[in-house]
Kinemage of the C-alpha trace (Angstrom):
@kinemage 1
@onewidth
@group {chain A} dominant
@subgroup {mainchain}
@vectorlist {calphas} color= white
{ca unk a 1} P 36.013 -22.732 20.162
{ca unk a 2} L 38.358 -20.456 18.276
{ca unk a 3} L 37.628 -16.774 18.053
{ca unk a 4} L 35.823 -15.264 15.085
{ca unk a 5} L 39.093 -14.029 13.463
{ca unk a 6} L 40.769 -16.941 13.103
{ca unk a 7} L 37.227 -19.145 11.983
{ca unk a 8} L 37.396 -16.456 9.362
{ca unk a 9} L 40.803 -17.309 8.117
{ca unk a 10} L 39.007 -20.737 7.725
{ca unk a 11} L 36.504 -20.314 5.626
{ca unk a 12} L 37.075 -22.151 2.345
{ca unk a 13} L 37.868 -20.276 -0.704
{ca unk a 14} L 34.911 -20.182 -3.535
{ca unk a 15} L 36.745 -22.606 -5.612
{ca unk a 16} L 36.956 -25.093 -2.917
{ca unk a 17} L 33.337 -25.072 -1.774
{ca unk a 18} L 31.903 -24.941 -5.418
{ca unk a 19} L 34.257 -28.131 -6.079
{ca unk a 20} L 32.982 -29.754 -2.583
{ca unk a 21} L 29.165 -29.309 -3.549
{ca unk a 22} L 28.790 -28.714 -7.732
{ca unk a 23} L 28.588 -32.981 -7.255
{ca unk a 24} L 24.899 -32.461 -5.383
{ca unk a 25} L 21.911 -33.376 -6.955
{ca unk a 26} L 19.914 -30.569 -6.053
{ca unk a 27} L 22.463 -28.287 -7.803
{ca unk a 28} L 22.759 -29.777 -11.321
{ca unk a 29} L 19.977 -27.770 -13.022
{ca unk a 30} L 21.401 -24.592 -11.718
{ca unk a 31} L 23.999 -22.919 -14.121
{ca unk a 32} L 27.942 -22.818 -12.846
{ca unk a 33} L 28.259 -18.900 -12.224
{ca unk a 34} L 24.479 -18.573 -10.614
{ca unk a 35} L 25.686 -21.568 -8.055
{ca unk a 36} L 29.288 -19.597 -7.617
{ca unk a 37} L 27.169 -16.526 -6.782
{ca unk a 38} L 24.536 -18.343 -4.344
{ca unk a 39} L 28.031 -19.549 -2.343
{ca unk a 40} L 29.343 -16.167 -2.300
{ca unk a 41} L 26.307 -14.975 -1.000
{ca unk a 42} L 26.411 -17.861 1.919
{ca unk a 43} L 29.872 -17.311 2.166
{ca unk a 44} L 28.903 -13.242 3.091
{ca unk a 45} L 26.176 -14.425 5.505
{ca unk a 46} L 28.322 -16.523 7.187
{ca unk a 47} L 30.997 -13.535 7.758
{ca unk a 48} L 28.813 -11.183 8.511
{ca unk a 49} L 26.924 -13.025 11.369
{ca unk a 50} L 30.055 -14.289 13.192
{ca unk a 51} L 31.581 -10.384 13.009
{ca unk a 52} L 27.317 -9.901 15.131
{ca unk a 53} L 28.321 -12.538 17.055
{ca unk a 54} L 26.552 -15.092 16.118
{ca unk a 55} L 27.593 -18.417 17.512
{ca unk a 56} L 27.792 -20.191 14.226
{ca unk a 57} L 30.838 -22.660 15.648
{ca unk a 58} L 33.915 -24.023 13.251
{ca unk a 59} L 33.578 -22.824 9.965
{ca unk a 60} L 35.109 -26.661 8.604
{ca unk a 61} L 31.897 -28.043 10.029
{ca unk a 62} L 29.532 -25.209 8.605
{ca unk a 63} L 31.098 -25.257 5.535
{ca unk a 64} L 31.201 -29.270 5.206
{ca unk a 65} L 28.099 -30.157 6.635
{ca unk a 66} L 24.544 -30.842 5.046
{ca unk a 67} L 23.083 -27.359 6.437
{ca unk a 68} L 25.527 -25.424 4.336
{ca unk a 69} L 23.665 -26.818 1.029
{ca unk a 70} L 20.497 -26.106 2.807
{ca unk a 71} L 22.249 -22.346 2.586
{ca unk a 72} L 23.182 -22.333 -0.686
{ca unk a 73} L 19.747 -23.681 -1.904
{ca unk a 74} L 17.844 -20.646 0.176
{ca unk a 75} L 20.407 -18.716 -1.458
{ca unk a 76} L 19.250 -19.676 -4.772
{ca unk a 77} L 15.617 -19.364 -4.099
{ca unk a 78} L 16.784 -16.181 -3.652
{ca unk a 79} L 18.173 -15.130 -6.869
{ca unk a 80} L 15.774 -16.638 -8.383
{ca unk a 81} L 12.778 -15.472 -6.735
{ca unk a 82} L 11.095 -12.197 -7.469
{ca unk a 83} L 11.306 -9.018 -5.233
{ca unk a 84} L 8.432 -7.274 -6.451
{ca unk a 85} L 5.324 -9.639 -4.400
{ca unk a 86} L 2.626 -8.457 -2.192
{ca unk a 87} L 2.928 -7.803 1.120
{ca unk a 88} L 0.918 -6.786 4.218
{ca unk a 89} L 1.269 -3.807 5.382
{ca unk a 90} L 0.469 -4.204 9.357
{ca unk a 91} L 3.337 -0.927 9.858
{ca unk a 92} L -0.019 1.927 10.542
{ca unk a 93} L 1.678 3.933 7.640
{ca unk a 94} L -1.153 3.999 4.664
{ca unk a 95} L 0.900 5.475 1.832
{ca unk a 96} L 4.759 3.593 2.681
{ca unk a 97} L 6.886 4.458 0.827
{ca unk a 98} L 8.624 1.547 0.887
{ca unk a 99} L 5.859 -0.777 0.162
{ca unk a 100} L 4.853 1.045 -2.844
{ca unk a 101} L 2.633 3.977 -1.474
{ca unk a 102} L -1.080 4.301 -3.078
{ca unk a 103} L -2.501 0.696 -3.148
{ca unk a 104} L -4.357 0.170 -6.669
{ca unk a 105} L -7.926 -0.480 -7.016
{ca unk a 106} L -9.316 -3.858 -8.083
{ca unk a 107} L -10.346 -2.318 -11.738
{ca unk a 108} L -7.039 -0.335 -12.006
{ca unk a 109} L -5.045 -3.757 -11.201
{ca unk a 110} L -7.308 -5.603 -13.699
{ca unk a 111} L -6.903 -2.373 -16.449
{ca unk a 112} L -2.855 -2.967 -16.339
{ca unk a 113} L -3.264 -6.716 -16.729
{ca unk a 114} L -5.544 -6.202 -19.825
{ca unk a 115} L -3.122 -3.783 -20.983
{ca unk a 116} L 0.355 -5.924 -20.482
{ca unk a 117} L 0.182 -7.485 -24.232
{ca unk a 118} L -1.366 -5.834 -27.598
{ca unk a 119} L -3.655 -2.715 -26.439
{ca unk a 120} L -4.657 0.447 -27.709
{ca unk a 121} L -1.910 3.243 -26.785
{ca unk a 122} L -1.028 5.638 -29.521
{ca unk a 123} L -3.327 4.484 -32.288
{ca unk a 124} L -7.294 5.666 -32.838
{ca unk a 125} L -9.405 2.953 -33.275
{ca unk a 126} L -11.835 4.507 -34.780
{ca unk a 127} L -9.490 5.761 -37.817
{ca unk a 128} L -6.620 3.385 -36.963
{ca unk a 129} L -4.033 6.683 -37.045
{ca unk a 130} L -1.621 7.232 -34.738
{ca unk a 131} L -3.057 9.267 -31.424
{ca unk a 132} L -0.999 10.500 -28.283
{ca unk a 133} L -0.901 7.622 -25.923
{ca unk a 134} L -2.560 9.805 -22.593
{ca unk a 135} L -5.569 11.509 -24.582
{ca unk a 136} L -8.019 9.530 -22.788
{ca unk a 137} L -6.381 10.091 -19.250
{ca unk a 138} L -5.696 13.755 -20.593
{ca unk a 139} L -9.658 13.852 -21.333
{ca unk a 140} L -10.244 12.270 -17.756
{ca unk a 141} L -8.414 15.192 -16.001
{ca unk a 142} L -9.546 17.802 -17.628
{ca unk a 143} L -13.604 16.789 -16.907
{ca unk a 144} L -12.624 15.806 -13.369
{ca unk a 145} L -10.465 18.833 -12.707
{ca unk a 146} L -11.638 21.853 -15.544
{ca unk a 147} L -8.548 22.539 -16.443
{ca unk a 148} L -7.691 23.120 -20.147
{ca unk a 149} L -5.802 20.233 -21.031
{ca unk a 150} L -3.690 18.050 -19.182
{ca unk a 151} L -0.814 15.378 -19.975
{ca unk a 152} L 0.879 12.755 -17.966
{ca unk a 153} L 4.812 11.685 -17.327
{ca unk a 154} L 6.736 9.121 -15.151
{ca unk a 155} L 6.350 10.933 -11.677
{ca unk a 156} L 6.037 14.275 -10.467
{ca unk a 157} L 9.343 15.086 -9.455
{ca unk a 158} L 9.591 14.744 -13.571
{ca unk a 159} L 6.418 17.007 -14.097
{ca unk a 160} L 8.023 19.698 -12.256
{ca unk a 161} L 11.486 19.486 -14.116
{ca unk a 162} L 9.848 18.854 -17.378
{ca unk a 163} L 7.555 22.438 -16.976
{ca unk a 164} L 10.266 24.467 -15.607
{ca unk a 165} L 12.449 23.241 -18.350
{ca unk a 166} L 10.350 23.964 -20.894
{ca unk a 167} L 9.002 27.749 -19.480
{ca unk a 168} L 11.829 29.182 -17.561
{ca unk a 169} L 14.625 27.428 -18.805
{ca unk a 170} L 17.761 30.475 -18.851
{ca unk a 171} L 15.342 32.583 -16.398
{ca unk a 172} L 14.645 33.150 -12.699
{ca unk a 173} L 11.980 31.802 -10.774
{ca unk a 174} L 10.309 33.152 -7.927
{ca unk a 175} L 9.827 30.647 -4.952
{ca unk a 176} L 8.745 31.544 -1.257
{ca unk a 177} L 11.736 30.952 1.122
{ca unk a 178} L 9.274 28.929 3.399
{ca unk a 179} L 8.439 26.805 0.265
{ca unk a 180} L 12.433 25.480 -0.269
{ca unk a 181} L 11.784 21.957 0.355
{ca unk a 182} L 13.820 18.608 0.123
{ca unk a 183} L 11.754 15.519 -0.620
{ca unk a 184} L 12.504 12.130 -0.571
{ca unk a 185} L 15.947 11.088 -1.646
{ca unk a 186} L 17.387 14.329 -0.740
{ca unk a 187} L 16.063 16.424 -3.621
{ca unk a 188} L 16.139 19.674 -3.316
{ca unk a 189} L 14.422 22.701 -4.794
{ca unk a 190} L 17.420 24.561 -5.518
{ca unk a 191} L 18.878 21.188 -7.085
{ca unk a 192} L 16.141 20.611 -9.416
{ca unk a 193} L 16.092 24.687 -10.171
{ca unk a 194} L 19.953 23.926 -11.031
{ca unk a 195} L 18.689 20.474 -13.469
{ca unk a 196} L 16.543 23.030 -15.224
{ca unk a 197} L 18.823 25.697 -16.046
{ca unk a 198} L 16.572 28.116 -14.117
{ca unk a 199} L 17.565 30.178 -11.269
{ca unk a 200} L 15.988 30.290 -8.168
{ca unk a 201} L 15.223 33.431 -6.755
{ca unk a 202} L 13.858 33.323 -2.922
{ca unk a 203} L 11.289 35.855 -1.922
{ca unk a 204} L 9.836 36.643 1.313
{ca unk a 205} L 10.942 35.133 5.016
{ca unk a 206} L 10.590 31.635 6.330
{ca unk a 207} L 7.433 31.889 7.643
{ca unk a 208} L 5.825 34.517 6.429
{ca unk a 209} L 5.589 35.649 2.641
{ca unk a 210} L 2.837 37.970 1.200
{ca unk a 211} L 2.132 39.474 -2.549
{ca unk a 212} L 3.873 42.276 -2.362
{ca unk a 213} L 6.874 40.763 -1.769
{ca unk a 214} L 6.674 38.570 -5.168
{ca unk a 215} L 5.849 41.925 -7.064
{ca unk a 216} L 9.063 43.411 -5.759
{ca unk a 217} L 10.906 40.160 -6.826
{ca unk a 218} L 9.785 39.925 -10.100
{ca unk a 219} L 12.234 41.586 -13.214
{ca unk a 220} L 13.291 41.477 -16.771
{ca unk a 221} L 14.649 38.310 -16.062
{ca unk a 222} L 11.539 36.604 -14.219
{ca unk a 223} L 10.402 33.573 -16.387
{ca unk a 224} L 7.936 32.074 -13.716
{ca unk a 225} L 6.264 32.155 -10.278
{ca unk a 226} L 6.321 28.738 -8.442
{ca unk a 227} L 4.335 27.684 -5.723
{ca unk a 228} L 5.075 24.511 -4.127
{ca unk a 229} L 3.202 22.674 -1.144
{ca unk a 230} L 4.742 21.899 1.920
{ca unk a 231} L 3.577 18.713 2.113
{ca unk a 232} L 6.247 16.971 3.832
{ca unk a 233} L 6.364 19.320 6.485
{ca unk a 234} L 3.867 21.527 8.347
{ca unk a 235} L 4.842 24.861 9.748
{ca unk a 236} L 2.715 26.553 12.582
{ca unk a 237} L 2.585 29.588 14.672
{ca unk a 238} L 3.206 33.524 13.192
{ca unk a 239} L 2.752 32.413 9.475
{ca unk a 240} L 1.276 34.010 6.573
{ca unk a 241} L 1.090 32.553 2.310
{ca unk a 242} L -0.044 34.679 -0.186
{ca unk a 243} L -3.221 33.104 -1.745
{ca unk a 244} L -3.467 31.633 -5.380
{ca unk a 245} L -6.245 34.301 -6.304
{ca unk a 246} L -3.922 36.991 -5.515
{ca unk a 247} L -0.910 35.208 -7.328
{ca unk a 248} L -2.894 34.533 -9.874
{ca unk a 249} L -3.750 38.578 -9.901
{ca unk a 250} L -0.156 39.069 -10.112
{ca unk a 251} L 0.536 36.707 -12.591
{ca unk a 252} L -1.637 37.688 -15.080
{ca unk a 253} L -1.056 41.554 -14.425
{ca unk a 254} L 2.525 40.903 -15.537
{ca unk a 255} L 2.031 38.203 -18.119
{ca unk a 256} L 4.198 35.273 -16.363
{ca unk a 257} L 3.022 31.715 -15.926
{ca unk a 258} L 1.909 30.670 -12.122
{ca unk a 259} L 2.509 27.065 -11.521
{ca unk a 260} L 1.678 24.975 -8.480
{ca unk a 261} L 3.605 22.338 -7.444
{ca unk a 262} L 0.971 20.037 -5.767
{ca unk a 263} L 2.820 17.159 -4.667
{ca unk a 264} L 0.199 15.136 -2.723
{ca unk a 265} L -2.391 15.345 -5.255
{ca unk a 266} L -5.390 15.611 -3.536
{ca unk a 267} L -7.685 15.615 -6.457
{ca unk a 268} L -10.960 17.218 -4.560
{ca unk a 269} L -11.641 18.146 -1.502
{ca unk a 270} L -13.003 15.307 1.189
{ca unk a 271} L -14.640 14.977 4.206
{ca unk a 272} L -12.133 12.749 5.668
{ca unk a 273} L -9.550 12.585 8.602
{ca unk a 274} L -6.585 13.395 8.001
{ca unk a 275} L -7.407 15.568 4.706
{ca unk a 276} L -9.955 17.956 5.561
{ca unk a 277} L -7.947 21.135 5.068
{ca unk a 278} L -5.259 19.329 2.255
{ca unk a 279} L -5.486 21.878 -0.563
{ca unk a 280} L -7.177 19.948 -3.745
{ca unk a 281} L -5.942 20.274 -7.241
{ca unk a 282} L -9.586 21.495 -8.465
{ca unk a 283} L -9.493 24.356 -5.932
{ca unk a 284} L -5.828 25.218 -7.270
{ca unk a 285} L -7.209 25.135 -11.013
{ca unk a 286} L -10.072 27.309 -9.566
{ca unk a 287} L -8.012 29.877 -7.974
{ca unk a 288} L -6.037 30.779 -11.504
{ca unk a 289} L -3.234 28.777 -11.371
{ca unk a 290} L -1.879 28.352 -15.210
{ca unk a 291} L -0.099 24.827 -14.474
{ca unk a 292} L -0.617 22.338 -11.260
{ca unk a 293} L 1.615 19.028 -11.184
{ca unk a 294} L 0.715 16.311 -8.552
{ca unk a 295} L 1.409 12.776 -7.902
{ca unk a 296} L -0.454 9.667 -8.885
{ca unk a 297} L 0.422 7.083 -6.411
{ca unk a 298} L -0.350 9.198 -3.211
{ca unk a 299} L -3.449 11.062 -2.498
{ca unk a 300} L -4.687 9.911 -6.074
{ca unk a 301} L -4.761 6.775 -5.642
{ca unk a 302} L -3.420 5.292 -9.107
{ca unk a 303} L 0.378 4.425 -10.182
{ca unk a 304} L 3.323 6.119 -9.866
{ca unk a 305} L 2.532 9.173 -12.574
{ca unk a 306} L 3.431 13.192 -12.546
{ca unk a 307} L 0.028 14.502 -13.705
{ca unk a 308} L -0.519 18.038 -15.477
{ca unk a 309} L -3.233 20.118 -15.619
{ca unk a 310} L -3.478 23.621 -16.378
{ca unk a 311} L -3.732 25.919 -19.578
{ca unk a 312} L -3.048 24.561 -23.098
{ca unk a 313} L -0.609 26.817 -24.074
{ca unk a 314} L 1.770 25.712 -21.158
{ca unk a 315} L 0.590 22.254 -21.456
{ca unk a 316} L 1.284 22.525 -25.309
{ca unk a 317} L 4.828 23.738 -24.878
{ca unk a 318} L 5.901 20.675 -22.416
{ca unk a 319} L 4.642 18.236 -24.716
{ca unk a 320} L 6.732 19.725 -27.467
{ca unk a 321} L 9.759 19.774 -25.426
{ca unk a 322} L 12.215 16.977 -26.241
{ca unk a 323} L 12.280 15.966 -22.504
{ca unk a 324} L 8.751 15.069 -22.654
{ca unk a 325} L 9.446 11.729 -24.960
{ca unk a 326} L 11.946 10.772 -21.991
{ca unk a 327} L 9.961 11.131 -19.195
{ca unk a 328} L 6.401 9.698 -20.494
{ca unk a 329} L 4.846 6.872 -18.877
{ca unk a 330} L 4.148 3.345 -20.153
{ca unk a 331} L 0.858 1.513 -20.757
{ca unk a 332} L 0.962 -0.274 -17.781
{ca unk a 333} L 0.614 3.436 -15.703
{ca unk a 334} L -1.380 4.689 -18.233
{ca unk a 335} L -4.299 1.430 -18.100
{ca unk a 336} L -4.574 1.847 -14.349
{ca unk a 337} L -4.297 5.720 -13.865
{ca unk a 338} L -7.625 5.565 -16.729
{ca unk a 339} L -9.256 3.361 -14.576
{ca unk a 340} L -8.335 5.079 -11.319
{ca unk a 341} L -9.881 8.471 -12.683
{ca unk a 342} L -13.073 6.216 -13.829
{ca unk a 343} L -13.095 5.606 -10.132
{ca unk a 344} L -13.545 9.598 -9.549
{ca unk a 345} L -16.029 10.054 -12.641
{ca unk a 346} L -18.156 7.228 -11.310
{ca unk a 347} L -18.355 9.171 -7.791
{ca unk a 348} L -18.715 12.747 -8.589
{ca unk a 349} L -19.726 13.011 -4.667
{ca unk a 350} L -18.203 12.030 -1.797
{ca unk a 351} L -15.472 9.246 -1.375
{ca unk a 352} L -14.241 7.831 -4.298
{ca unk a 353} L -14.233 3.636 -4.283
{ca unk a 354} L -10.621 3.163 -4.011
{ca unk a 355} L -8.511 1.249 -1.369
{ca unk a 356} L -6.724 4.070 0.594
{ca unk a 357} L -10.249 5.946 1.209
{ca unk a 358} L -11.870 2.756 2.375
{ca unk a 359} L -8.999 2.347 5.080
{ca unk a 360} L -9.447 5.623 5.777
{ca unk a 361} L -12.952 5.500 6.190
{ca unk a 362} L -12.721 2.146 7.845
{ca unk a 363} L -14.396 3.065 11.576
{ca unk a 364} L -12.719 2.312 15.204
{ca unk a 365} L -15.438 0.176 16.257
{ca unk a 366} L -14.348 -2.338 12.915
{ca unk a 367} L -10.706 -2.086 14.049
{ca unk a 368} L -11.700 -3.313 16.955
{ca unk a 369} L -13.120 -6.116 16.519
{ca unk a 370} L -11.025 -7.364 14.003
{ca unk a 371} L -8.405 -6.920 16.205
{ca unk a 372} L -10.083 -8.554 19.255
{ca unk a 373} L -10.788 -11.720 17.011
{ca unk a 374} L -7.168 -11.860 15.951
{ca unk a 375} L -5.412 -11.550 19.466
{ca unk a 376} L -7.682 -14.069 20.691
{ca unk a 377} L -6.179 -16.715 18.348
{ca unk a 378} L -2.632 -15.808 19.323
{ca unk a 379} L -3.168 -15.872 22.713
{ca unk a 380} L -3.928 -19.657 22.534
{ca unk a 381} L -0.460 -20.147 21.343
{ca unk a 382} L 1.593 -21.372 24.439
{ca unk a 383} L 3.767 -18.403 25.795
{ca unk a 384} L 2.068 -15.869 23.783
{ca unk a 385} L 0.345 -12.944 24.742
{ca unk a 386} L -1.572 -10.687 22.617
{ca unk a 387} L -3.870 -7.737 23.002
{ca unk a 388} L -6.091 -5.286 21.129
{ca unk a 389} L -4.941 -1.714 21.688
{ca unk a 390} L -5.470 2.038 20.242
{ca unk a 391} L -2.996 3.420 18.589
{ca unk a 392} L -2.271 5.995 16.208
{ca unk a 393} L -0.806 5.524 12.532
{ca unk a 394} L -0.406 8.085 9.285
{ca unk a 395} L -0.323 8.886 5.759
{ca unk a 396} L 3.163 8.783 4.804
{ca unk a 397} L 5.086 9.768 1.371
{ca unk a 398} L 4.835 13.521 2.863
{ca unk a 399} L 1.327 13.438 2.833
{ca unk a 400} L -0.380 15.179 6.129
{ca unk a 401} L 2.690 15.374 8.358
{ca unk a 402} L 2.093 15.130 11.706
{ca unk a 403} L -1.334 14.152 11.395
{ca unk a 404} L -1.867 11.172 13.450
{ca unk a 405} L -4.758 8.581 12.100
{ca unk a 406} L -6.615 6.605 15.305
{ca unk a 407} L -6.226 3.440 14.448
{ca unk a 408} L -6.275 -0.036 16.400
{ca unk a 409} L -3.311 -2.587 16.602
{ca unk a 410} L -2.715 -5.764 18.081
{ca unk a 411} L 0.587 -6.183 20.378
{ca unk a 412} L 1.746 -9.328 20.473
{ca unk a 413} L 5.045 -10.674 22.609
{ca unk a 414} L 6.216 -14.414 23.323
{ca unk a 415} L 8.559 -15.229 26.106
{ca unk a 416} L 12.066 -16.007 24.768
{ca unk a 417} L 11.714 -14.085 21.347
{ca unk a 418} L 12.079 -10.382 20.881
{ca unk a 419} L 10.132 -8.386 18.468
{ca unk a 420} L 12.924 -7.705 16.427
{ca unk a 421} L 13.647 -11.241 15.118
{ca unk a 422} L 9.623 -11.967 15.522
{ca unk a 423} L 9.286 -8.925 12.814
{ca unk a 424} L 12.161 -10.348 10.365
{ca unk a 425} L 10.600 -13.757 10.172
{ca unk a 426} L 7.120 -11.731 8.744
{ca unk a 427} L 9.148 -10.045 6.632
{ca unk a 428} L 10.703 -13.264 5.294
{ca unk a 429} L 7.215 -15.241 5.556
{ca unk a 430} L 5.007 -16.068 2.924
{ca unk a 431} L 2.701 -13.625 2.882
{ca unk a 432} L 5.627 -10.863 3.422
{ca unk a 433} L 4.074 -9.067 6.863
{ca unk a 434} L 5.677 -5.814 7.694
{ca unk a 435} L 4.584 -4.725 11.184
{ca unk a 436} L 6.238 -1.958 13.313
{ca unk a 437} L 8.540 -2.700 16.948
{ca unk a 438} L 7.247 -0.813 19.720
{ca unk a 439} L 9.894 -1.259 22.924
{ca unk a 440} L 9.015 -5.029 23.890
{ca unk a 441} L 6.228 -5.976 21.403
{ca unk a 442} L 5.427 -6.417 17.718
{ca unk a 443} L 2.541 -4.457 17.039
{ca unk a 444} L 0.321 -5.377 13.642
{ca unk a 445} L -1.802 -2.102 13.113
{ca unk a 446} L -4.767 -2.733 11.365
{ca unk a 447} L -5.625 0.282 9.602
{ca unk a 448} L -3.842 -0.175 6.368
{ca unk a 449} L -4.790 -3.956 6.334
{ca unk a 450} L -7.877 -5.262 4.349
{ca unk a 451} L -10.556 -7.681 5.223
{ca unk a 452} L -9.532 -10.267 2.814
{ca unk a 453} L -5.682 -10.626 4.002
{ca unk a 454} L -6.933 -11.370 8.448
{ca unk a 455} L -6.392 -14.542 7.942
{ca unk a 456} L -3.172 -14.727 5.920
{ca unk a 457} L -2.077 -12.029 8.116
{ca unk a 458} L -2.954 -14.734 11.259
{ca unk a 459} L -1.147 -17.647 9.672
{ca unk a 460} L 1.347 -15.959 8.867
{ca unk a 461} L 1.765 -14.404 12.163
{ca unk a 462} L 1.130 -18.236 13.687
{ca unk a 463} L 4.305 -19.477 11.610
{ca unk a 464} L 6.970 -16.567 12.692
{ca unk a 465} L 5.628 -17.363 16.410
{ca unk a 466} L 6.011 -21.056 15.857
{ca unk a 467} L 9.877 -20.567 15.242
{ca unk a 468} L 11.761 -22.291 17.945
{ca unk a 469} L 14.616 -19.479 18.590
């Protein structure tokens, strides 16, 4: 066989292999350019795994034979398919990023469905005039939180630069040194300081900042004091944070709004592992802070939101600012996040009803045995071995770092197949599976998996194993 650069130099060009296959019967209800871009994306595959070292043989017989219109048909499928499906997430990690964080609560999934056509957004029915499309979520937060009034945008990376924008815009702002964070995507404090045509002034040390050192800071030019959660990161040892009464002290002594920059969104406090010391947005509005901003699809529970809550006056002067039209959310967000907060307001104690708590309060003993059931199935499969075993998963999106969540996982490994290609058939299965790769095993870990998908999540597991490599 020849070597890869010269079955490169082979391959057909796309004129050629449209010409050699547009003729096929399974392509004539597909439109000229959407088959032209299917072959290009074969035509990438096929380059790509010969560079790996794939041995894929001459690339006249690939590119002639039956299995390359098998290719271009998958290829299709593709671009025709939809990304956004549901998935199970086997990977320990409750809040992934990457699967779409918070999972939404039965009601909240059937609230955006009842909201997708004609609903009531920003119109009264009572009077049929026009109303602000979050009063009833703005009504929610402020019973469920006592702040003074509340409002909602896209995310909370947008709350933040929508409330500096619109209070310190031109002025400084006073943020611990210790509290200079980057979150996801590389965003930076100082960056979104920058965005807001604020600047940042740093006060204190790393790890320790106190008061006094904020009254120092403050000057003619001091627009606002900022407070920000390290939620992505936890730093121990010789520390010390000033505490929101005494900010709030501060604040109020010299007349400049405190804002907390929640992240997380913990909306009360809960007797739960990992969260039993997470600071809670009613605590913050307790303490005297004048604004707190905090995510919806984390801690909360709901969609992906930036929620507000704090005194009317500041809340007042974001929702006149012009930004505030750009950044608001749509009724999809705004039909589950109300039904989300119902979730809190029907549970004024305790746990609310929503998915993440339930895995979270979902005990080992459970684990186990679902586990147990599920790697005695596999095991039957010739050449497979599977096992129940402890493990430990976690939060994710920057919520509780380092805080590891006992959980219980199955490993699972088959003579001849590695984990790695065992994992990318799940992830290319129907149901999507994502699991995690531990050294010589695939390992599902149950915690962030619900009772109704163990037995998609075992056929689906069944079919990636029954793959002959």
């Amino acid at each position: 066989m020849d070597d890869p650069a010269t079955i490169l130099r082979r391959i057909p060009k796309i004129d050629v292999l449209l010409g050699q296959i547009q003729s096929a019967g399974e392509l004539a209800e597909f439109p000229r350019p959407l088959v032209a871009e299917a072959v290009r994306a074969t035509v990438t595959r096929f380059r790509n795994a010969l560079v790996a070292g794939a041995p894929l043989g001459e690339a006249e017989a690939f590119f002639s034979g039956r299995g390359y219109l098998e290719h271009v048909l998958a290829a299709l499928a593709a671009l025709l398919g939809r990304r956004h499906v549901p998935v199970i997430n086997a990977t320990g990690i409750l809040l992934h990023t990457g699967l779409g964080r918070a999972p939404l609560a039965d009601a909240a999934i059937d609230a955006a469905a009842a909201a997708a056509r004609y609903s009531v957004l920003e119109v009264d029915p009572e009077s049929g005039e026009r109303d602000q499309r979050e009063v009833r979520v703005a009504e929610l937060l402020r019973d469920l939180t006592g702040a003074g009034a509340a409002t909602v945008v896209n995310n909370n990376a947008a709350a933040v630069l929508l409330a500096l924008t619109a209070l310190a815009a031109g002025r400084e702002v006073l943020v611990a040194r210790g509290e200079m964070v980057e979150i996801g995507g590389g965003f930076r404090m100082p960056d979104v300081m920058q965005a807001c045509g604020c600047r940042l002034k740093e006060v204190g040390t790393t790890n320790r900042t106190y008061v006094q050192d904020y009254a120092r800071a403050i000057g003619p030019d001091t627009g606002l004091i900022l407070r920000v959660h390290t939620s992505n990161f936890r730093l121990v040892g010789f520390t010390h944070a000033a505490a929101g009464e005494e900010l709030a002290a501060l604040a109020g002594e010299r007349r400049l709004p405190l804002m907390y920059d929640l992240g997380s969104g913990l909306l009360r406090p809960v007797d739960v592992a990992p969260l039993q010391d997470e600071p809670a947005v009613v605590d913050a509005v307790r303490a005297g802070y004048d604004l707190v901003t905090f995510s919806g699809d984390k801690l909360l529970c709901g969609p992906q939101a930036g929620l507000v809550v704090g005194r009317a006056e500041h809340v007042n002067r974001m929702r006149a600012h012009p930004l505030f039209r750009a950044l608001r959310p749509d009724k999809l967000c705004l039909a589950a996040l109300e039904a989300t907060l119902l979730a809190y307001r029907r549970a004024p104690e305790g746990l609310p009803d929503l998915p993440l708590y339930q895995a979270l309060g979902r005990g080992q003993d459970e684990l186990f045995a679902w586990a147990s059931r599920l790697a005695a199935g596999l095991s039957r499969i010739a050449g497979v071995a599977a096992e129940a075993q402890d493990t430990v998963g976690f939060l994710g999106s920057g919520s509780a770092p380092a805080r590891e969540i006992p959980g219980v996982a199955v490993a699972v490994r088959r003579a001849g197949s590695g984990p790695l290609e065992l994992a990318e058939r799940l992830r290319r299965g129907t149901p999507r599976v994502f699991a995690r790769v531990d050294e010589d095993a695939l390992v599902l870990d149950l915690r962030a998996v619900f009772a109704d998908e163990l037995e998609p999540l075992f056929d689906a597991v069944v079919a990636a194993l029954s793959v002959k490599d």
